[in-house]
PDB file of N, CA, C and O in Angstrom:
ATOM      1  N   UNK A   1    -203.492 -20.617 162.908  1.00  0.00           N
ATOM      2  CA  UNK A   1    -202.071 -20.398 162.771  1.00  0.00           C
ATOM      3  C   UNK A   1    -201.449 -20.338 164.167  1.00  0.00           C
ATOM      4  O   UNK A   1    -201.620 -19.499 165.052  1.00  0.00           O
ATOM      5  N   UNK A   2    -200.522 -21.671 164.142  1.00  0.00           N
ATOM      6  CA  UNK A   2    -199.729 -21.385 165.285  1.00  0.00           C
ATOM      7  C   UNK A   2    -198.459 -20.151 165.899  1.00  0.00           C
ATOM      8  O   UNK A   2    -197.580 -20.109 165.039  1.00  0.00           O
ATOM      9  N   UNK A   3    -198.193 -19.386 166.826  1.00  0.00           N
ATOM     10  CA  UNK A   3    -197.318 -18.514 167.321  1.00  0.00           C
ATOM     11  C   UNK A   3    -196.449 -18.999 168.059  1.00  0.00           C
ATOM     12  O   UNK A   3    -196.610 -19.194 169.264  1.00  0.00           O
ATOM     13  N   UNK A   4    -195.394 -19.259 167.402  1.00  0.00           N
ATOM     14  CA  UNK A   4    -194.089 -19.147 168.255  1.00  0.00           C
ATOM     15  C   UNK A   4    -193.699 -18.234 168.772  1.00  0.00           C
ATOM     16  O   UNK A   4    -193.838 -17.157 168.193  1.00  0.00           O
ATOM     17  N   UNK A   5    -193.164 -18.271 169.843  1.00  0.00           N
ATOM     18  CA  UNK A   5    -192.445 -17.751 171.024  1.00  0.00           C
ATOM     19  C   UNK A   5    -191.288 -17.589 171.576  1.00  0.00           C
ATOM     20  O   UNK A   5    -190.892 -18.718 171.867  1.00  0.00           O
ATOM     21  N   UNK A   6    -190.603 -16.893 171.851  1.00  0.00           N
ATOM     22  CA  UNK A   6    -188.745 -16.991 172.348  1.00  0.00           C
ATOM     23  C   UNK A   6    -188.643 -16.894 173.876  1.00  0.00           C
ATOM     24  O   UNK A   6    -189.593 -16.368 174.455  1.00  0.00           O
ATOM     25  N   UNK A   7    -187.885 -17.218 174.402  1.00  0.00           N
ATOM     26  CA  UNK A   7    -187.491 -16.905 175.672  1.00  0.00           C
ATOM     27  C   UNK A   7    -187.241 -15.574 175.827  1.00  0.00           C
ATOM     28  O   UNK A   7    -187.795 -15.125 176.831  1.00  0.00           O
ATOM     29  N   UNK A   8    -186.491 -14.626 175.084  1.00  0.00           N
ATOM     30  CA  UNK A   8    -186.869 -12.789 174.686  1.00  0.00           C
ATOM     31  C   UNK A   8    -187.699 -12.270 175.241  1.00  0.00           C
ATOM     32  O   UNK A   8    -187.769 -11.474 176.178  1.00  0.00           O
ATOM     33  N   UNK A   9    -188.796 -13.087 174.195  1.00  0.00           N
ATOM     34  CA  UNK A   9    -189.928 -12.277 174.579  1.00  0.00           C
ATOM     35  C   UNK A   9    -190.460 -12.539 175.950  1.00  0.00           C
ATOM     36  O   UNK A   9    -190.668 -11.616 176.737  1.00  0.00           O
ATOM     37  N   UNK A  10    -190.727 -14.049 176.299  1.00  0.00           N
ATOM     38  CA  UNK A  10    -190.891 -13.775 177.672  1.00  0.00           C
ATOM     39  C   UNK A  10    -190.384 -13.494 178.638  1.00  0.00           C
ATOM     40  O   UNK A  10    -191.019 -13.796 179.649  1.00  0.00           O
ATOM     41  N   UNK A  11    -188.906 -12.734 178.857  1.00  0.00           N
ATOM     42  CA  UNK A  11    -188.393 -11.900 179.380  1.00  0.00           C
ATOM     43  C   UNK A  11    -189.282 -10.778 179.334  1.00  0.00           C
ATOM     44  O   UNK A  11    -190.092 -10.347 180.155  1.00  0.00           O
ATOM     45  N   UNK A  12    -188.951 -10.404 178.198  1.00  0.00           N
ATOM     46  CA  UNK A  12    -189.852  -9.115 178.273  1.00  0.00           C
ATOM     47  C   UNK A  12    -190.761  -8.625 178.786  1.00  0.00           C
ATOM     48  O   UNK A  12    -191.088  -7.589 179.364  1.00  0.00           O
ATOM     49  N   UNK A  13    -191.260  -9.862 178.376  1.00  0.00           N
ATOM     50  CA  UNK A  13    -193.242  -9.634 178.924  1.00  0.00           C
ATOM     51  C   UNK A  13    -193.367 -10.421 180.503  1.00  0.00           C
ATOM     52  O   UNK A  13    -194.451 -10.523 181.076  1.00  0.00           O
ATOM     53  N   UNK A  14    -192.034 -10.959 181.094  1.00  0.00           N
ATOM     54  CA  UNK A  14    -192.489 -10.901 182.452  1.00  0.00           C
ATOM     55  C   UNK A  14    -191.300  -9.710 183.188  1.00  0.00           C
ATOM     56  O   UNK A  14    -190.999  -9.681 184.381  1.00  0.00           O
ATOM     57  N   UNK A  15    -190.710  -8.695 181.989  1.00  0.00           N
ATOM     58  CA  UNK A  15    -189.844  -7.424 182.684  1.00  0.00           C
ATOM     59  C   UNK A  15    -191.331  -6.188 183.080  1.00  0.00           C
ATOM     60  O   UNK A  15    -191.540  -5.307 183.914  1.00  0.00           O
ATOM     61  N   UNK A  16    -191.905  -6.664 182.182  1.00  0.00           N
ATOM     62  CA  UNK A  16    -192.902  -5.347 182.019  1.00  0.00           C
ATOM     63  C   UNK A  16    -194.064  -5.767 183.047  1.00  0.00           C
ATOM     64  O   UNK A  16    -194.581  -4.859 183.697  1.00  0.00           O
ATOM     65  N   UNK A  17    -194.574  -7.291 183.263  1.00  0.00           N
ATOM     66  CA  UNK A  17    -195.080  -7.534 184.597  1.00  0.00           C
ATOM     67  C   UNK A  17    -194.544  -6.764 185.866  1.00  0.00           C
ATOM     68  O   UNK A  17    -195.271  -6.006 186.509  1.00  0.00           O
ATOM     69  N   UNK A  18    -193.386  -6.979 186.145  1.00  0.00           N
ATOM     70  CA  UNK A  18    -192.599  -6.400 187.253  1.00  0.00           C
ATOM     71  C   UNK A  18    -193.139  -4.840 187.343  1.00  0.00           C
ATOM     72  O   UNK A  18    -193.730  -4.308 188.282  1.00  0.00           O
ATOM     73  N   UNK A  19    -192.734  -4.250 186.017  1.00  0.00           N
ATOM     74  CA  UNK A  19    -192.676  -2.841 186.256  1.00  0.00           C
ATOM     75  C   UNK A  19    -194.613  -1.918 186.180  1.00  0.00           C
ATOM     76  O   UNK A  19    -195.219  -0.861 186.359  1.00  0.00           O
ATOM     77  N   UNK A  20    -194.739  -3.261 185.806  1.00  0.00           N
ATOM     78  CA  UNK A  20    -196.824  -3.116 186.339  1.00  0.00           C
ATOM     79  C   UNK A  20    -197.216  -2.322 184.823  1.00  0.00           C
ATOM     80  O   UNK A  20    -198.278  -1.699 184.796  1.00  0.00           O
ATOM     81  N   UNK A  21    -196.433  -2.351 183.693  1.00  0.00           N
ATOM     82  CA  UNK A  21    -196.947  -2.174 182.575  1.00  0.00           C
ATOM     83  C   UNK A  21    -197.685  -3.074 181.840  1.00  0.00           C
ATOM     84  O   UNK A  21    -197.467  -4.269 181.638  1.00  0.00           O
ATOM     85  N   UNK A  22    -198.831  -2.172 181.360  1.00  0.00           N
ATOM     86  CA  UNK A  22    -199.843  -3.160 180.497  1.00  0.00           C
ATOM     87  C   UNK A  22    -199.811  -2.509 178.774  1.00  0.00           C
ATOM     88  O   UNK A  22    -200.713  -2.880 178.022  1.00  0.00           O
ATOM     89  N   UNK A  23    -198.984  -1.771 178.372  1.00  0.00           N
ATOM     90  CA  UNK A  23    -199.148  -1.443 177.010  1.00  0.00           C
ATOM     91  C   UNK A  23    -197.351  -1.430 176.857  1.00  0.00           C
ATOM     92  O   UNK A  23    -196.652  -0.775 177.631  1.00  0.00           O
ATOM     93  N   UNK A  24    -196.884  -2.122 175.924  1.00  0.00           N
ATOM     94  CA  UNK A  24    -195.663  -2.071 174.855  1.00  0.00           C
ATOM     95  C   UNK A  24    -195.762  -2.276 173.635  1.00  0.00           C
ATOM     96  O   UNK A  24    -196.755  -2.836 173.169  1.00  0.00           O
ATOM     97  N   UNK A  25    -194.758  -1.862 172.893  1.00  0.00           N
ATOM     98  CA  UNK A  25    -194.206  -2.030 171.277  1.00  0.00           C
ATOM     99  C   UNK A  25    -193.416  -3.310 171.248  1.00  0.00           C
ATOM    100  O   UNK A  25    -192.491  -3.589 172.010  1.00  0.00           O
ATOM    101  N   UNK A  26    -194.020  -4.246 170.023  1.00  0.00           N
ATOM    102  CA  UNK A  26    -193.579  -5.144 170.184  1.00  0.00           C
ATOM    103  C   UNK A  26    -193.103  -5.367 168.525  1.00  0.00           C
ATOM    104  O   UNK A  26    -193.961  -5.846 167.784  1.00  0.00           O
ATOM    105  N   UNK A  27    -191.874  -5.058 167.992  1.00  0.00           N
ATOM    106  CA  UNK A  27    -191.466  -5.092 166.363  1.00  0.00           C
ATOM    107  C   UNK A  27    -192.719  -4.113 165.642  1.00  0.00           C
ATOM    108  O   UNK A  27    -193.609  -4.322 164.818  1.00  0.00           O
ATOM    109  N   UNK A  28    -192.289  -3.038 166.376  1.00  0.00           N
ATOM    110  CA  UNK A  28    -193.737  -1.841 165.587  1.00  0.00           C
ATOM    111  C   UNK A  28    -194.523  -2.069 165.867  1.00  0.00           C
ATOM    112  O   UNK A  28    -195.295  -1.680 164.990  1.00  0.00           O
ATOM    113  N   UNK A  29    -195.048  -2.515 166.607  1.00  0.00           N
ATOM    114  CA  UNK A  29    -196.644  -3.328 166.540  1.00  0.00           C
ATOM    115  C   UNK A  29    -196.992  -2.584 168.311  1.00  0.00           C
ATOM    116  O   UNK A  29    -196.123  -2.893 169.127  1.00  0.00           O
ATOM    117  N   UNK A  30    -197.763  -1.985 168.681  1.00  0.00           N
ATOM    118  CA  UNK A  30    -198.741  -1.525 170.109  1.00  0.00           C
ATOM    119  C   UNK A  30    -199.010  -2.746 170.336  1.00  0.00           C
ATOM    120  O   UNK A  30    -199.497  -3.460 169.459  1.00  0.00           O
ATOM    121  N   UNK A  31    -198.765  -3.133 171.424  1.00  0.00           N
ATOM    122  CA  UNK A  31    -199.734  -4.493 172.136  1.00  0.00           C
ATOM    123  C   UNK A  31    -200.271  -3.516 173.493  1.00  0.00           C
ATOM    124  O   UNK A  31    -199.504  -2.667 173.950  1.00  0.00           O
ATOM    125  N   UNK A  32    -201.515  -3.702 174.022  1.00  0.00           N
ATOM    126  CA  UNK A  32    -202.278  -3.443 175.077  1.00  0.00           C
ATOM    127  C   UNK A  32    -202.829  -4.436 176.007  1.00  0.00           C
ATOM    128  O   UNK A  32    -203.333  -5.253 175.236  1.00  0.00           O
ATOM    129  N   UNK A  33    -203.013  -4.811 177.072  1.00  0.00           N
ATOM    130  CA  UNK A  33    -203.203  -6.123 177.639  1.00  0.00           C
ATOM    131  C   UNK A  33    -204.542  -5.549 178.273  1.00  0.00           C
ATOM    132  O   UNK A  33    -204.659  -4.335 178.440  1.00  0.00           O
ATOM    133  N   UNK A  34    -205.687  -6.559 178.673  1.00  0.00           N
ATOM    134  CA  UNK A  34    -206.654  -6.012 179.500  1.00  0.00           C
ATOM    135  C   UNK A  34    -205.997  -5.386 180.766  1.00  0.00           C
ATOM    136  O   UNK A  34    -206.232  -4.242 181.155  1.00  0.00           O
ATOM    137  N   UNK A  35    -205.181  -6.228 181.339  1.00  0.00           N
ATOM    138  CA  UNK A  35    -204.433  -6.073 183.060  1.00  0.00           C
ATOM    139  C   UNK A  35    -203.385  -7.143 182.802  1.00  0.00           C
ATOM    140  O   UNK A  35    -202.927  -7.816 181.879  1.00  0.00           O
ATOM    141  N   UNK A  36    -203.222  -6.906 184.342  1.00  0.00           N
ATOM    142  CA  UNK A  36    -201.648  -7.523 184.305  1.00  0.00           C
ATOM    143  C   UNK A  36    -201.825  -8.774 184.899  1.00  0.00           C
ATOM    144  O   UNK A  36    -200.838  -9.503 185.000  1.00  0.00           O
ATOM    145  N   UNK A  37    -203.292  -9.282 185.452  1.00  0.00           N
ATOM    146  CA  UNK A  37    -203.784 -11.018 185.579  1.00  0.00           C
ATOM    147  C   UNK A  37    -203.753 -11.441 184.033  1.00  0.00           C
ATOM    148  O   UNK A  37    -203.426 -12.566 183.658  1.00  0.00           O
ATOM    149  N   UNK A  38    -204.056 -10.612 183.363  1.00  0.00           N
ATOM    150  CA  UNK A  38    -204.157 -11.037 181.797  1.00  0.00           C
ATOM    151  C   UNK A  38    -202.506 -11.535 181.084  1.00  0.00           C
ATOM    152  O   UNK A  38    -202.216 -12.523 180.409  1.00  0.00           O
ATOM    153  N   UNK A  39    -201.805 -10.592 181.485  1.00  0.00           N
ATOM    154  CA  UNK A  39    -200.395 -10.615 180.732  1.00  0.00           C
ATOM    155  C   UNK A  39    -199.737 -11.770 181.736  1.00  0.00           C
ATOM    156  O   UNK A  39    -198.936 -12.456 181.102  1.00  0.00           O
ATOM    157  N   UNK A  40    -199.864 -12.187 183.191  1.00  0.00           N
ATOM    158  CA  UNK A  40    -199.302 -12.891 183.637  1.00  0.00           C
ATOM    159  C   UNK A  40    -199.996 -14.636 183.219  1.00  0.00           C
ATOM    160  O   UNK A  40    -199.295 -15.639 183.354  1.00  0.00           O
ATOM    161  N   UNK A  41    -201.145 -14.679 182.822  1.00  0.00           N
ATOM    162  CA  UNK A  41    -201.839 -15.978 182.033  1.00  0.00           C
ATOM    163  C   UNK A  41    -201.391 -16.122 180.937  1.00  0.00           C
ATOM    164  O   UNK A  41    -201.476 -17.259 180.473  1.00  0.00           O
ATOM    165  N   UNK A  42    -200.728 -15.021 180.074  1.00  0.00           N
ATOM    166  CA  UNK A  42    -200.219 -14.940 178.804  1.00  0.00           C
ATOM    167  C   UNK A  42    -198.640 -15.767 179.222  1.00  0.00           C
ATOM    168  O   UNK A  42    -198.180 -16.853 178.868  1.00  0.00           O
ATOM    169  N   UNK A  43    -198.229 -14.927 179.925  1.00  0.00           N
ATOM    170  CA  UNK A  43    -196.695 -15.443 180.360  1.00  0.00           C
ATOM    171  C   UNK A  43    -196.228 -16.913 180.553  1.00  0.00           C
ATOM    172  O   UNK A  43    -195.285 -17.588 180.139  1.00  0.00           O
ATOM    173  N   UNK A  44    -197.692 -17.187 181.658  1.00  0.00           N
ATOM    174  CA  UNK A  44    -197.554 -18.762 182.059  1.00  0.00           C
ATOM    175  C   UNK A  44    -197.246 -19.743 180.525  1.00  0.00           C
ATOM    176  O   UNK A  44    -196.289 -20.436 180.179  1.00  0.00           O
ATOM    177  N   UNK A  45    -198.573 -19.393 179.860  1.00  0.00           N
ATOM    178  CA  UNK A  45    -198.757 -19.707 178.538  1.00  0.00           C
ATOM    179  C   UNK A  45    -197.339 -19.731 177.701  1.00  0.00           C
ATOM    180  O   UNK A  45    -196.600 -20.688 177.471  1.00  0.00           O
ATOM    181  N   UNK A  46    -197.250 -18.720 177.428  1.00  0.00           N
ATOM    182  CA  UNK A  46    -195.504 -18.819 176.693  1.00  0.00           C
ATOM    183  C   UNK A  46    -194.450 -20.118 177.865  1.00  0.00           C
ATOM    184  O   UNK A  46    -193.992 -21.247 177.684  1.00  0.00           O
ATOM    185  N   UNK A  47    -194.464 -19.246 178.892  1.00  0.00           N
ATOM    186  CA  UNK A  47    -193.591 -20.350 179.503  1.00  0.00           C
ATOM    187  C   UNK A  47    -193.691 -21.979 179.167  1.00  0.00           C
ATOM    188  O   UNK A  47    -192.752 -22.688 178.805  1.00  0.00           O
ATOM    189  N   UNK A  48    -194.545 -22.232 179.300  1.00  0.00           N
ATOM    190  CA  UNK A  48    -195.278 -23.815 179.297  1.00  0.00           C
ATOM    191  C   UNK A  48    -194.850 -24.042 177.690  1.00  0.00           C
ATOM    192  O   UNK A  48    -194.789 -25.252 177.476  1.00  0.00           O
ATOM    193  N   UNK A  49    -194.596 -23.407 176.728  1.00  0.00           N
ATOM    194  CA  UNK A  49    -194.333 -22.900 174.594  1.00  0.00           C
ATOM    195  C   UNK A  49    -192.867 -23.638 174.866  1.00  0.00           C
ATOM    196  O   UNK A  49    -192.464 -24.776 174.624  1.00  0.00           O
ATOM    197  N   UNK A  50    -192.127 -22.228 175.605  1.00  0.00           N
ATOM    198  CA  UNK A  50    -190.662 -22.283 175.174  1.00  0.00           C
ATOM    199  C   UNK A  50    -190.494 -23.455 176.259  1.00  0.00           C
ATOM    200  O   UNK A  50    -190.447 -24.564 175.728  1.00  0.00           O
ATOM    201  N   UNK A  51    -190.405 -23.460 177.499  1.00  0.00           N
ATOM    202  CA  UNK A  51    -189.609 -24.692 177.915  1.00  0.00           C
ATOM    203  C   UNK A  51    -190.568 -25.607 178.732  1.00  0.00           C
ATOM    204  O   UNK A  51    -190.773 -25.540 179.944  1.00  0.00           O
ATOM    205  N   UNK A  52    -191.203 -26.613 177.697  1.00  0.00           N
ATOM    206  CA  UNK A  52    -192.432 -27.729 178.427  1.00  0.00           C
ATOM    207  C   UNK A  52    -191.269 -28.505 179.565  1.00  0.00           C
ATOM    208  O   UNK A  52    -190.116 -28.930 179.481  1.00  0.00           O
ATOM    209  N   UNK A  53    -192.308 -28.403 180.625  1.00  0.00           N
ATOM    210  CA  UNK A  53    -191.446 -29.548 181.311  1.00  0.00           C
ATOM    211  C   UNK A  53    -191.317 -30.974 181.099  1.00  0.00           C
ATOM    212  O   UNK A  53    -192.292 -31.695 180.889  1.00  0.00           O
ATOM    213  N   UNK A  54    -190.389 -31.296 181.139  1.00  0.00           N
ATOM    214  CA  UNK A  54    -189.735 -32.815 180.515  1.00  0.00           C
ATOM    215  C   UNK A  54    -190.187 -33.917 181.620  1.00  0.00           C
ATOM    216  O   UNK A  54    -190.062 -33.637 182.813  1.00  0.00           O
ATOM    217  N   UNK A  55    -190.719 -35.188 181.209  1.00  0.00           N
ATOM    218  CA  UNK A  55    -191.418 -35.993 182.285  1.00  0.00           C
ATOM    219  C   UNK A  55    -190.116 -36.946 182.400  1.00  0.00           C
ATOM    220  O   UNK A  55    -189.669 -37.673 181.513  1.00  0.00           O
ATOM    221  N   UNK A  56    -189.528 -36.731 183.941  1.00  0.00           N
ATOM    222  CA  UNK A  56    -188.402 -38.128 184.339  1.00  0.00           C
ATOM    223  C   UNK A  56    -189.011 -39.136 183.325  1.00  0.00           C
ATOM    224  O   UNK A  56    -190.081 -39.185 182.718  1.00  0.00           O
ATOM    225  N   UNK A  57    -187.663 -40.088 183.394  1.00  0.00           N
ATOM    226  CA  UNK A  57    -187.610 -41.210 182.367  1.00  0.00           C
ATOM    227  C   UNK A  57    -188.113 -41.903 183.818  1.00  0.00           C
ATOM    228  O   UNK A  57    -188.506 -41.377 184.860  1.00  0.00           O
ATOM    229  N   UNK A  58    -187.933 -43.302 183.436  1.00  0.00           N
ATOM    230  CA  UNK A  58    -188.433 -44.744 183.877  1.00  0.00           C
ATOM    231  C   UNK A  58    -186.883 -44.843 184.966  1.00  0.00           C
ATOM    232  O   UNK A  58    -185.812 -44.704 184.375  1.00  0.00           O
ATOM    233  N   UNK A  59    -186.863 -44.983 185.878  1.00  0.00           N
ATOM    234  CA  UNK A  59    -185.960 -45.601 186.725  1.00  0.00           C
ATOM    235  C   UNK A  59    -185.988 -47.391 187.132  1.00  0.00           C
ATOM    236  O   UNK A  59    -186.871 -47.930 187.798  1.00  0.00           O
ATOM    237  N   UNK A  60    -185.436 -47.706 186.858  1.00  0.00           N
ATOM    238  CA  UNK A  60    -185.280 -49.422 187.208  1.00  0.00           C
ATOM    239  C   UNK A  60    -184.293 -50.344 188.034  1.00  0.00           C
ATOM    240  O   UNK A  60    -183.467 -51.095 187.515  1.00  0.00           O
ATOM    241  N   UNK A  61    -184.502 -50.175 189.439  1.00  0.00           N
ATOM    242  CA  UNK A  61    -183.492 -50.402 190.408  1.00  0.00           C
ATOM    243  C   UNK A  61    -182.525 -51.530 189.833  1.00  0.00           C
ATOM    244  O   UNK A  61    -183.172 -52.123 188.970  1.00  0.00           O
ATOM    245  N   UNK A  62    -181.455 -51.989 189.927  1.00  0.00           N
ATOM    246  CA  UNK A  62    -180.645 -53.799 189.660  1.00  0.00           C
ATOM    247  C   UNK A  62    -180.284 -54.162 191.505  1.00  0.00           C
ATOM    248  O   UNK A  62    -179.751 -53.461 192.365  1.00  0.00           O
ATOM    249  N   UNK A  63    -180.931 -55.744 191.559  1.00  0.00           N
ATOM    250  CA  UNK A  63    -179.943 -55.276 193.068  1.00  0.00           C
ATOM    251  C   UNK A  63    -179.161 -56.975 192.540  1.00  0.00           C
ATOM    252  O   UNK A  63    -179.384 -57.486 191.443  1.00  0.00           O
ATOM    253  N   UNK A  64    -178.483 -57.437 193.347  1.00  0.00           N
ATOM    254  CA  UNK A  64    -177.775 -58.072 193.565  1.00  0.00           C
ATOM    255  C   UNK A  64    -177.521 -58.279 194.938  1.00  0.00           C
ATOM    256  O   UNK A  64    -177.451 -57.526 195.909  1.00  0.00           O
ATOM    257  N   UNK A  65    -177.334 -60.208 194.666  1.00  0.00           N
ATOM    258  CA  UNK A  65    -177.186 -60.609 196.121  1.00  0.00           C
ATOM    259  C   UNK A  65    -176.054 -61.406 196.893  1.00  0.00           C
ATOM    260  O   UNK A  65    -175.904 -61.991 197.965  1.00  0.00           O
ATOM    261  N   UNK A  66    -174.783 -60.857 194.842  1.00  0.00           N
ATOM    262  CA  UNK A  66    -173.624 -61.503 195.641  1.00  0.00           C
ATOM    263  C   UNK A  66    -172.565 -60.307 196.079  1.00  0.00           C
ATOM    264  O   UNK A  66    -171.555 -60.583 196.727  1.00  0.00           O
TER     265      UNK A  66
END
């Protein structure tokens, strides 16, 4: 089963990086992280979910020689 993800949450979970927390409530629910290398691999992870980076299109110069 796949988990979707919001931009929210990874606010969240890179607010609580900052503040060097490894345990929050997340909709009732305790989440505990091993560490905070753990929650920041998690983060990357979401990041890469909510906004994949988009690959440039094809560029195709025109020249002209009049």
């Amino acid at each position: 089963m796949a988990v979707s993800y919001t931009a929210e949450q990874l606010a969240q979970l890179k607010a609580n990086i900052a503040r060097g927390v490894t345990s929050l409530e997340v909709n009732g629910e305790k989440v505990t992280f091993r560490s905070l290398d753990e929650m920041r691999r998690i983060a990357a992870m979401i990041e890469d979910e909510v906004s994949p980076v988009s690959r440039p299109g094809l560029y195709r110069p025109k020249f002209s020689r009049g």
